[in-house]
C-alpha positions as CSV (number, residue, x, y, z in Angstrom):
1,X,12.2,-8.0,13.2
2,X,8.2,-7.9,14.0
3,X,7.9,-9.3,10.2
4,X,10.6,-12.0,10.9
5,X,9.0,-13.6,14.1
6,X,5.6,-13.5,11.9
7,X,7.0,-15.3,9.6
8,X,8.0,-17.8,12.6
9,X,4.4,-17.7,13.4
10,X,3.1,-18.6,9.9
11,X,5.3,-22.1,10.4
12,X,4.2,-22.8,13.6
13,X,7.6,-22.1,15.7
14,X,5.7,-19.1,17.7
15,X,2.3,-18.8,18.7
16,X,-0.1,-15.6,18.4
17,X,0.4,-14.2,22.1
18,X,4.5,-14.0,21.9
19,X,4.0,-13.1,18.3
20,X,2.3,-9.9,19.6
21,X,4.2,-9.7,23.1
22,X,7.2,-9.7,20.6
23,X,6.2,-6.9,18.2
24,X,5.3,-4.8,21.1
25,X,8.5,-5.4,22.4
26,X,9.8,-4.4,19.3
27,X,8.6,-1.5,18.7
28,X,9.0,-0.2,22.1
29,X,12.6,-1.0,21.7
30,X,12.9,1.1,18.2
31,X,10.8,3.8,20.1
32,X,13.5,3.8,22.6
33,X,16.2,2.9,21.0
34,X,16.3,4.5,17.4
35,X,17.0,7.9,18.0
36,X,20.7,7.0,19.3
37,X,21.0,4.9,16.5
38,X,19.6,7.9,14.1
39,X,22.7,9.9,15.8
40,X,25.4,7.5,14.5
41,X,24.0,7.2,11.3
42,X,23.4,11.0,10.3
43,X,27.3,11.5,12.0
44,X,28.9,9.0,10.1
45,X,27.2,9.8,6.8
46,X,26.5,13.0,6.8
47,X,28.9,14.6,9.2
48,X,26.2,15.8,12.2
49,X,27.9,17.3,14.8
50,X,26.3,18.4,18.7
51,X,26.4,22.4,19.4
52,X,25.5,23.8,22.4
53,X,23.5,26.7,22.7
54,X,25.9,29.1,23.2
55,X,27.2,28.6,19.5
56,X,24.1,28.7,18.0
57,X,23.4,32.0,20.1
58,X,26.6,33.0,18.0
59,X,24.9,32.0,14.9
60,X,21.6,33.9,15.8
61,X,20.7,35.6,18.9
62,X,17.2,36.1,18.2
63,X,16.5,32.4,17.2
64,X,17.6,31.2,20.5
65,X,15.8,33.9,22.6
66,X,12.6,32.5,20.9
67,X,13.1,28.7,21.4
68,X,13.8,29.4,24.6
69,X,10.7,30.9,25.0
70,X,8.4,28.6,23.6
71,X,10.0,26.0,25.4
72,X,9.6,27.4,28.0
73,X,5.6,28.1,27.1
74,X,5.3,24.8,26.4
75,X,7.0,23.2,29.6
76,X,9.8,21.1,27.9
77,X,13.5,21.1,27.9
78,X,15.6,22.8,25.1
79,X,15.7,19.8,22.7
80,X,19.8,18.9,21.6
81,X,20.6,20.5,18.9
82,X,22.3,19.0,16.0
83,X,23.7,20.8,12.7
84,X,25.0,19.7,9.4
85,X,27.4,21.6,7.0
86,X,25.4,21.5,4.0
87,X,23.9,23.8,1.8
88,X,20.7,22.5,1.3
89,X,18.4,24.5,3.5
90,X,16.3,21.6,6.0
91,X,15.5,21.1,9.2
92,X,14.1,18.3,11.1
93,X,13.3,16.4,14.7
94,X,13.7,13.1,15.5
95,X,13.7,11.4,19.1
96,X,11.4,9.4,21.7
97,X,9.6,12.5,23.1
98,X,10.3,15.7,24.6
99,X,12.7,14.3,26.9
100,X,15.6,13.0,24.2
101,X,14.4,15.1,21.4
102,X,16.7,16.1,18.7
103,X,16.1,19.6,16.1
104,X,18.9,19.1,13.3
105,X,19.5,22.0,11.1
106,X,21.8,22.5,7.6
107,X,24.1,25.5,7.2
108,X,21.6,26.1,4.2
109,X,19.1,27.3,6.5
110,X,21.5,30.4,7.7
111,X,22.1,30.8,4.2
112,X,18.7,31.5,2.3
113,X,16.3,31.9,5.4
114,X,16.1,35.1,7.6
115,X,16.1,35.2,11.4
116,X,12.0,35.0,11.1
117,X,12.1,32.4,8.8
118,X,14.5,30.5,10.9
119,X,12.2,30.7,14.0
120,X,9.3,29.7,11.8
121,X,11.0,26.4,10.9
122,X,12.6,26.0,14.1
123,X,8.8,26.5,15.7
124,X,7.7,23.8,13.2
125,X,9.9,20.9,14.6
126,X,9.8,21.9,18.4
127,X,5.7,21.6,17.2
128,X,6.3,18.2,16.8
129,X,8.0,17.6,19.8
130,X,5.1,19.2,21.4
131,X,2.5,17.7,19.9
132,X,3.7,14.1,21.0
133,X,4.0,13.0,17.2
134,X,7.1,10.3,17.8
135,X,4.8,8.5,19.9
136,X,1.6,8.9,17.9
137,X,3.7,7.8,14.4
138,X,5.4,5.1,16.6
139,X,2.1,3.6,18.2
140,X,0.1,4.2,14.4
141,X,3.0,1.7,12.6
142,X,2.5,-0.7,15.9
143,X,-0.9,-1.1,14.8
144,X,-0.5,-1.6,11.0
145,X,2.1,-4.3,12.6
146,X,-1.0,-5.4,14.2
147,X,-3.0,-6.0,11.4
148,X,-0.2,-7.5,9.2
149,X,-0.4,-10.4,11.6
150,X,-4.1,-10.6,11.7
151,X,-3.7,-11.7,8.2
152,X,-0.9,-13.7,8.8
153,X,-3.5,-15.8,11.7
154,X,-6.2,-16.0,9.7
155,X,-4.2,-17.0,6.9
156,X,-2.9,-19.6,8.7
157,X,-5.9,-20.7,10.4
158,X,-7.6,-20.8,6.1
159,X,-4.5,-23.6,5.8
160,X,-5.3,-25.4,9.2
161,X,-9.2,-25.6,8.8
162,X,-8.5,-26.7,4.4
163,X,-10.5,-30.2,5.2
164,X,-13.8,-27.9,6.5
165,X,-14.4,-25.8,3.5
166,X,-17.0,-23.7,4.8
167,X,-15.1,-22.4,8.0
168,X,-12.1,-22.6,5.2
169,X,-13.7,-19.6,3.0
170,X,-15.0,-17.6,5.7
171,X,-11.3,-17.4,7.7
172,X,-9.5,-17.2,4.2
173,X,-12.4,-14.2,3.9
174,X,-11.6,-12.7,7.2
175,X,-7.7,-12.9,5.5
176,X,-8.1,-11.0,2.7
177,X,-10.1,-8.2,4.4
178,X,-7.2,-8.0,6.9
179,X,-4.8,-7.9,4.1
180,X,-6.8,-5.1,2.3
181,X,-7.0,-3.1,6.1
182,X,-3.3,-3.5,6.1
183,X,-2.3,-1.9,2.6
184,X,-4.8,1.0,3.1
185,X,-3.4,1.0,6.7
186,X,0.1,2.1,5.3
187,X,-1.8,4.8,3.4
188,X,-3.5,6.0,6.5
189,X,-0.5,6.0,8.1
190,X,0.9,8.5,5.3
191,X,-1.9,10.6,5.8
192,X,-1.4,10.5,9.8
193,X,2.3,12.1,8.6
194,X,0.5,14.7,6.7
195,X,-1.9,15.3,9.5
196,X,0.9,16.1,11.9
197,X,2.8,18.2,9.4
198,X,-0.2,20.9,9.4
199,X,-0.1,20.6,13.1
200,X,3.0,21.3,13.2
201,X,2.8,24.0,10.4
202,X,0.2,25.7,12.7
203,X,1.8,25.1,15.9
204,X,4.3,27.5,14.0
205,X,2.0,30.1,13.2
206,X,0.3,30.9,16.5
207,X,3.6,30.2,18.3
208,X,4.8,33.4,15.9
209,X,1.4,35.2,15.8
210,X,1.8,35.4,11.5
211,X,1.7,32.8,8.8
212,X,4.0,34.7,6.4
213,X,7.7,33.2,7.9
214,X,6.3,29.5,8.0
215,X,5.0,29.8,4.0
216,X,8.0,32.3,2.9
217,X,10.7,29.4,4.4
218,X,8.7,26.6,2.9
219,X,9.2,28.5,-0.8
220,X,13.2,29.5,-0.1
221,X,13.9,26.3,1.2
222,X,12.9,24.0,-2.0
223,X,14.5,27.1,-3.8
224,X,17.9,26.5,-1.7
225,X,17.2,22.7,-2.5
226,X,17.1,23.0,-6.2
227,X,20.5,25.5,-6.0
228,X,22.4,23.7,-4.6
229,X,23.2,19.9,-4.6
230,X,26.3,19.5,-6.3
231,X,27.5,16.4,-5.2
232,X,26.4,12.6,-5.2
233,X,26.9,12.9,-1.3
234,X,24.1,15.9,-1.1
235,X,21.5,14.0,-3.2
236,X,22.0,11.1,-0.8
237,X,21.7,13.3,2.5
238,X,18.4,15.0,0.7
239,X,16.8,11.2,-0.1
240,X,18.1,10.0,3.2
241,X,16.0,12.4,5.1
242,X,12.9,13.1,2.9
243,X,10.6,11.6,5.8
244,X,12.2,13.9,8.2
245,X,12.7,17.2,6.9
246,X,10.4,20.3,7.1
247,X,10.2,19.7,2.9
248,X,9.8,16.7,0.6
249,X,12.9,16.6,-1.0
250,X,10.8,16.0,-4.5
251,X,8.6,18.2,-4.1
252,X,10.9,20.9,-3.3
253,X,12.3,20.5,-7.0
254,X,8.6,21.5,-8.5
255,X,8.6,24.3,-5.5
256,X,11.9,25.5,-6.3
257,X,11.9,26.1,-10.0
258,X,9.0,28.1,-9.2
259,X,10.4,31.0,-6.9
260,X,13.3,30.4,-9.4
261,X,10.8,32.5,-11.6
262,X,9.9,35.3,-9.0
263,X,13.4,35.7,-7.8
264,X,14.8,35.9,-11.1
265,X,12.2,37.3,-13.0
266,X,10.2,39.6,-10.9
267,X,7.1,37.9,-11.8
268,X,4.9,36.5,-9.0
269,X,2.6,35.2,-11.7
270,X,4.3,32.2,-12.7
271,X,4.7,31.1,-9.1
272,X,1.3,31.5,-8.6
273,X,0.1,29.4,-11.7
274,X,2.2,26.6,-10.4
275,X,0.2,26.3,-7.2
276,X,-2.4,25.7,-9.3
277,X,-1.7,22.5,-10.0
278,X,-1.2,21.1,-6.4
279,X,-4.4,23.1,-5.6
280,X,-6.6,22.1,-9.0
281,X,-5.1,19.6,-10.6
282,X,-6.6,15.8,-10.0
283,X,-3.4,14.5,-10.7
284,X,-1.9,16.2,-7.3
285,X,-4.3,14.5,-4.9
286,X,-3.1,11.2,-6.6
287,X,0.9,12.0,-6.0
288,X,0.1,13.1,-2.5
289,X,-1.4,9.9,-1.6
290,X,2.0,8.4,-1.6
291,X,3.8,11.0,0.0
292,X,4.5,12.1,4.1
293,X,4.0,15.6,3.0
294,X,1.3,17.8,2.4
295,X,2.1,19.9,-1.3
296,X,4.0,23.0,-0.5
297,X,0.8,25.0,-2.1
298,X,-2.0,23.3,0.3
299,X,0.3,23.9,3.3
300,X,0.4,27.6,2.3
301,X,-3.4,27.7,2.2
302,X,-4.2,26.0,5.3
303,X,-1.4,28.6,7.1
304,X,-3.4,31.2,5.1
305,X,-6.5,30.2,7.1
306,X,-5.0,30.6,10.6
307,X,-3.2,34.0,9.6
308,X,-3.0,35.8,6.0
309,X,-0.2,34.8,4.0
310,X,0.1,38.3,2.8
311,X,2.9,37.8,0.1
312,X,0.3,35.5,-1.5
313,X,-3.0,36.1,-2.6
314,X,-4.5,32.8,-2.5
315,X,-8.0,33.9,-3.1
316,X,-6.7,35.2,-6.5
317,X,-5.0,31.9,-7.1
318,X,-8.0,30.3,-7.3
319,X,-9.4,32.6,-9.4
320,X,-7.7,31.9,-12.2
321,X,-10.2,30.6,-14.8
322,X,-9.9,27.0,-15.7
323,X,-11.8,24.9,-17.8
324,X,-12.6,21.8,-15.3
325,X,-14.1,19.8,-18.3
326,X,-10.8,19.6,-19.7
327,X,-8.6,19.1,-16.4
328,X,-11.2,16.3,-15.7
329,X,-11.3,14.3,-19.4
330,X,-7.8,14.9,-19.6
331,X,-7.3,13.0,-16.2
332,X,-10.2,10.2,-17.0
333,X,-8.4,9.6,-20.7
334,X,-5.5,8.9,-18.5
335,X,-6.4,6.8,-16.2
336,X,-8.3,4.8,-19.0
337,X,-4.6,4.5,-20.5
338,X,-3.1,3.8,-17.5
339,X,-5.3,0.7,-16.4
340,X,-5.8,-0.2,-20.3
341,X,-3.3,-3.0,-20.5
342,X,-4.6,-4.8,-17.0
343,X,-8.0,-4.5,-18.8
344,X,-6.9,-6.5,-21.4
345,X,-5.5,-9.3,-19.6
346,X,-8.8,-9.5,-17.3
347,X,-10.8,-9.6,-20.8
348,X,-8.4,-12.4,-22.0
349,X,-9.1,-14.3,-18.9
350,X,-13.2,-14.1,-19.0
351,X,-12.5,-15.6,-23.1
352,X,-10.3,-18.3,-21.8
353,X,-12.6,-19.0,-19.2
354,X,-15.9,-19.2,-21.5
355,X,-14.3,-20.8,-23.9
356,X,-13.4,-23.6,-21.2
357,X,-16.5,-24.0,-19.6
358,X,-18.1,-24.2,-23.0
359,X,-20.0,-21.2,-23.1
360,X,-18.1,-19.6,-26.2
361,X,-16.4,-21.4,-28.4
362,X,-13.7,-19.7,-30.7
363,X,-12.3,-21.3,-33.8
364,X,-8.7,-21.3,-32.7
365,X,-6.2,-23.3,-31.6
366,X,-4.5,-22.7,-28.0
367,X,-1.2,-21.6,-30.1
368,X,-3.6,-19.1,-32.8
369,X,-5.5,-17.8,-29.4
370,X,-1.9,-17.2,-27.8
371,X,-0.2,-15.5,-30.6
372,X,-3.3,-13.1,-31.8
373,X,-3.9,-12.2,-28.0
374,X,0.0,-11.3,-27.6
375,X,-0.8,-9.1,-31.1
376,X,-3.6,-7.3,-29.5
377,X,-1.6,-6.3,-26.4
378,X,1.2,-5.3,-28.7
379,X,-1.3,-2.5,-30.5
380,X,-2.6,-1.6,-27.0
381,X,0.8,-1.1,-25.8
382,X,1.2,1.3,-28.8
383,X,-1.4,2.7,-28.5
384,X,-0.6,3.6,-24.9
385,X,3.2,5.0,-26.3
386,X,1.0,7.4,-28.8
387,X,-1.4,8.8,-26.8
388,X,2.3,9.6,-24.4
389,X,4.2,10.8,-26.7
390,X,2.6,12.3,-29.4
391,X,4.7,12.6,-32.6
392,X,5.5,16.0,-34.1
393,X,4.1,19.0,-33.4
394,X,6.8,20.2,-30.8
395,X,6.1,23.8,-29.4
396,X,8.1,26.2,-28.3
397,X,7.8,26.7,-24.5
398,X,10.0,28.2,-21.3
399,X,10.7,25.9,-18.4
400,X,8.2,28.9,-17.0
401,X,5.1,27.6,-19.3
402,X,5.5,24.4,-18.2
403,X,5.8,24.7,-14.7
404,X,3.0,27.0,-14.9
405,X,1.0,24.5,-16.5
406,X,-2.1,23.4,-14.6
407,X,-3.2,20.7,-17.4
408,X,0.1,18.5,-16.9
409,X,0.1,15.4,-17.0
410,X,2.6,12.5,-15.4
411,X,1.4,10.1,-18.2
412,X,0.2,12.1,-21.3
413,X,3.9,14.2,-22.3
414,X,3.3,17.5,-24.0
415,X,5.6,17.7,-26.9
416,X,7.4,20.8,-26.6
417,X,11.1,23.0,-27.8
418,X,13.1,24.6,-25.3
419,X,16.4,26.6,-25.7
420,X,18.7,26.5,-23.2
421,X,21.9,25.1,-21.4
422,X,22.5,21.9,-20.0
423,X,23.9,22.3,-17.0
424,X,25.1,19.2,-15.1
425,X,23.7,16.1,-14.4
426,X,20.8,14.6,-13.1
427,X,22.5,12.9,-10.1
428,X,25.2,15.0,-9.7
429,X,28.8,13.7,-9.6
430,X,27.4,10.4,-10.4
431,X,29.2,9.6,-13.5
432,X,26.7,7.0,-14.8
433,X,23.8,9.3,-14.7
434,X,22.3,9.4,-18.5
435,X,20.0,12.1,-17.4
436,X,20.6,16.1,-17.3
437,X,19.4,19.2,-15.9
438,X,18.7,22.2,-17.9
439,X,17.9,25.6,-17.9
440,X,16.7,28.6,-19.7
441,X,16.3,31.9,-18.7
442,X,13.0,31.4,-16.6
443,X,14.3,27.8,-14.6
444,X,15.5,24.6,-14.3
445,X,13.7,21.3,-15.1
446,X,15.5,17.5,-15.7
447,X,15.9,15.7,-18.8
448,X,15.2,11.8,-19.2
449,X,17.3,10.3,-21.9
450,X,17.4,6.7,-22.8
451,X,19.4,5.4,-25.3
452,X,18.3,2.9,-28.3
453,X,20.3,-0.7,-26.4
454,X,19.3,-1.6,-22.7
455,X,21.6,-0.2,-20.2
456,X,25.1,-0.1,-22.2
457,X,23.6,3.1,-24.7
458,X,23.5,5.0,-21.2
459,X,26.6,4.1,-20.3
460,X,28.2,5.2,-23.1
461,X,26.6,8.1,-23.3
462,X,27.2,8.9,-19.4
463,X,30.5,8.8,-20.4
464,X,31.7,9.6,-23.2
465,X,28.9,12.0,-24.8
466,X,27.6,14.0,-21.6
467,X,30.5,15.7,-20.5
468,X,31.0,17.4,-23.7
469,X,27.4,18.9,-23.5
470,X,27.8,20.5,-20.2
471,X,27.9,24.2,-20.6
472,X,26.8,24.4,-24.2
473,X,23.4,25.7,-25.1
474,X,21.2,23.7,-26.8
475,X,17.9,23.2,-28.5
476,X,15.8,20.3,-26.9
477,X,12.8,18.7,-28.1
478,X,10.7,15.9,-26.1
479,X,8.0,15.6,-24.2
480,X,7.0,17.4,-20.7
481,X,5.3,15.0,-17.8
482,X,4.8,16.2,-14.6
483,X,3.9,14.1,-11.4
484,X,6.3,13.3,-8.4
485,X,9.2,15.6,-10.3
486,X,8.4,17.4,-13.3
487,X,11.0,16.4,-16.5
488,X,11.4,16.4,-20.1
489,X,11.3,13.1,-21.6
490,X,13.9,13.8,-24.5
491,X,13.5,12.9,-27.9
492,X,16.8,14.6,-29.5
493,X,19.4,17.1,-28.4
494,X,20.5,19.6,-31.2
495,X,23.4,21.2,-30.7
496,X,24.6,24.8,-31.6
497,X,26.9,23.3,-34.2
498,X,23.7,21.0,-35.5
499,X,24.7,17.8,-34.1
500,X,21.6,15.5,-33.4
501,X,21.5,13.0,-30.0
502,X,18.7,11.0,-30.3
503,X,17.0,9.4,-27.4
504,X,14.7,6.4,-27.4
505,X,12.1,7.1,-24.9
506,X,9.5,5.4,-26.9
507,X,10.9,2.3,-27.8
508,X,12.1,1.7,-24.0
509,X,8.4,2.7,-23.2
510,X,6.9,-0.1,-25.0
511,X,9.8,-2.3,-23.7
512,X,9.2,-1.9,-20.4
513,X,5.8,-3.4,-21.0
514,X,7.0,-6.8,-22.1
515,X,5.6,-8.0,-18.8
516,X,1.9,-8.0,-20.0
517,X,3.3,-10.2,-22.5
518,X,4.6,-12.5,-19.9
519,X,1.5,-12.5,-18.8
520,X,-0.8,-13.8,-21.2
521,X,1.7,-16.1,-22.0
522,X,1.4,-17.7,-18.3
523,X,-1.8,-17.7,-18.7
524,X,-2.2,-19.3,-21.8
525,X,0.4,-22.1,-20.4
526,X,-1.9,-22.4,-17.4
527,X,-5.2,-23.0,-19.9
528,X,-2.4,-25.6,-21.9
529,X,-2.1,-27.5,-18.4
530,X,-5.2,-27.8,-17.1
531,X,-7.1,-28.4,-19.8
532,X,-4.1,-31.5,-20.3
533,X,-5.2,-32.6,-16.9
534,X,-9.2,-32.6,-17.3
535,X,-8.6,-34.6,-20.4
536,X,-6.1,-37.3,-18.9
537,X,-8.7,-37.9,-15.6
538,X,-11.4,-38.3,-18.2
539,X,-9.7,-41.0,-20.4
């Protein structure tokens, strides 16, 4: 609504003072009102239903004796308590303050989480309650409201004050800087989430006196994540409360596999080489940027610093030897890769501009310049699909290497061969999902698959061809890329009776870059046009 009535504001219906007085008004109204709203919507979609406290007494003694208590400590009421019958382990609090707050919990978390563990991530929310964060989230999106309309004034004042160009520039200035406040506003405002999710995380561990609970149910919980969605419904519910839950639903999936390794395998190793990455890898700090969660791993290590996480050696975790020079090149090749083609066009633009003004003058015409400019981005584009999927060489690797991986990348693929089974698909019960989920004997990771014609390949092979994979074992071969969710890109499926699926990851790689060529066409149009003009004033 607050971006509605500016929008009034830019046209003049509303002026700045009941622009403000309205997004204040706003705000305070979701403040108020949402979390009755939140209510009906988690009922009606994912069945949430009220208990008292005598039936979750029945459900675990201990758990209430303790919130209780630290309610108690705290000097706030015993927030309503709300619970789901789903699987997937998660918790999480919503509400106005202490006074209307909500703690929602899944069935999930009686299933894989002990009474300790329970009280861990119960402690967590109630933390949040305590430590005021509705408000503080609440009054932190009022003010990157705030700034949106400062750039919406100033904007409009550059468009008011056109005829005096030098008070123009310098409000059309003040815009822009504004503008740029506002987008890293929304990733300050990311960061305040994190923020409150370790002060939450350690009003957990001093409320318990011990770390290990908190970082043993942040582990089983993406384990119970990964386990369990079987239905389109539960993948929905996961998504639909990935801002609120104690764990970032995609996250959890990298988390997850992981202690699907030490509780299958006996081998804490593998579990531990996968923190590495969130810990070491350059590429983590990246991902995180963009999410309202810490990584599980540096939540484990900050609880480890308030009381040992005695399960995990962290210390020993980063001691693993790695060689930095690579982790570093590796991540400088690519980002050089990834900005490549937006280098390009600003290089075309700086020739079209010389060659304007004079400065340079190439031999071409308009059309030659056009068409060798659109070959150029072609071989940079291909060059970008090589360096990501390298062909050949594919070696054979466990979901366990992989994951284990600290040099991965979520734009260089490492070609790899797994054996395994494919086990469902990638949004299960979703009948047009293309994309699968497979496992070996050390874990579980998702496959990509795209077929060779836009959006009708997919289809048929969602289904007609998919079903008929599910439960067979398979040899895979593609390319692993890790970043917000760790997958196989595939490039064929081979089947125990030698049958070869094909997928076209490549081809739709270098397709989904047909809107650099877009661009240099609009901009060669826009040279075309104005040039046209200049030379019609002249005559």
């Amino acid at each position: 609504l607050s971006i509605i009535f500016g929008i009034f504001y830019f046209f003049g219906i509303i002026d700045l003072v009941l622009l403000i007085s309205i997004t204040a008004i706003v705000f305070f109204l979701q403040w108020i009102i949402s979390p009755y709203i939140s209510d009906i919507v988690f009922r009606l979609f994912y069945g949430l239903r009220w208990i008292s406290i005598d039936e979750l007494r029945s459900k675990d003694n201990e758990l209430v004796s303790f919130i209780e208590s630290i309610c108690e400590k705290n000097r706030i009421k015993f927030p309503k308590i709300g619970f789901i019958d789903d699987d997937n382990p998660q918790t999480f609090a919503y509400g106005s303050a202490s006074f209307n707050a909500r703690v929602v919990f899944t069935r999930g978390i009686l299933t894989y989480l002990n009474t300790e563990e329970r009280k861990a991530v119960f402690a967590h929310e109630i933390g949040h309650i305590v430590n005021k964060d509705f408000i503080i989230m609440t009054l932190a999106a009022f003010l990157l409201a705030i700034l949106y309309h400062m750039y919406q004034t100033l904007l409009k004042n550059g468009r008011e004050t056109k005829n005096r160009r030098k008070g123009s520039f310098y409000v059309f200035f003040l815009g822009i800087i504004a503008y740029i406040f506002y987008l890293i506003g929304n990733y300050l405002l990311l960061f305040l989430s994190r923020v409150r999710e370790y002060t939450a995380d350690e009003f957990a561990a001093k409320s318990m006196k011990n770390s290990n609970p908190l970082a043993s149910a942040l582990i089983k919980i993406s384990y119970g994540i990964i386990s369990n969605p079987d239905e389109k419904k539960q993948i929905e519910f996961m998504k639909g409360i990935r801002t609120l839950g104690i764990v970032d639903y995609f996250n959890a999936q990298q988390i997850g596999v992981s202690y699907y390794f030490l509780k299958n395998l006996d081998n804490s190793e593998f579990l531990e080489k996968t923190f590495l990455f969130d810990l070491k890898n350059p590429w983590a700090f990246i991902i995180e940027l963009r999410s309202s969660h810490p990584l599980t791993a540096k939540r484990i290590k900050r609880l480890d610093k308030i009381y040992d996480v005695s399960f995990f050696d962290i210390k020993k975790i980063e001691s693993y030897k790695i060689d930095k020079s690579k982790l570093y090149s590796n991540f400088f090749n690519d980002i050089l890769f990834l900005i490549l083609p937006y280098l390009y066009i600003v290089l075309y633009v700086i020739i079209l501009f010389l060659d304007f003004i004079g400065l340079v003058k190439i031999p071409f015409s308009l059309f030659e310049k056009t068409i060798l400019s659109l070959i150029g981005m072609g071989i940079v584009l291909y060059s970008i699909v090589s360096y990501r999927y390298r062909s050949g060489g594919f070696e054979k690797k466990s979901v366990a290497d992989l994951m284990s991986d600290v040099y991965a990348s979520p734009l260089k693929g490492k070609p790899v061969e797994l054996e395994g089974e494919i086990i469902g698909r990638g949004v299960p019960g979703l009948i047009f999902s293309e994309d699968m989920v497979f496992r070996d004997k050390t874990g579980i990771i998702y496959l990509n698959y795209e077929g060779i014609v836009p959006f009708l390949s997919n289809l048929v092979f969602a289904f007609f061809k998919l079903d008929n994979l599910i439960g067979k074992n398979v040899k895979i071969r593609g390319w692993f890329i890790r970043g917000g969710n760790a997958r196989i890109e595939l490039d064929e499926i081979i089947t125990e009776d030698g049958k070869r699926i094909r997928s076209r990851v490549r081809i739709w790689f270098i397709i989904s870059g047909i809107f650099f060529f877009f661009i240099i066409l609009f901009l060669s149009i826009v040279y075309y046009l104005v040039d046209l003009f200049i030379k019609v004033i002249r005559s």
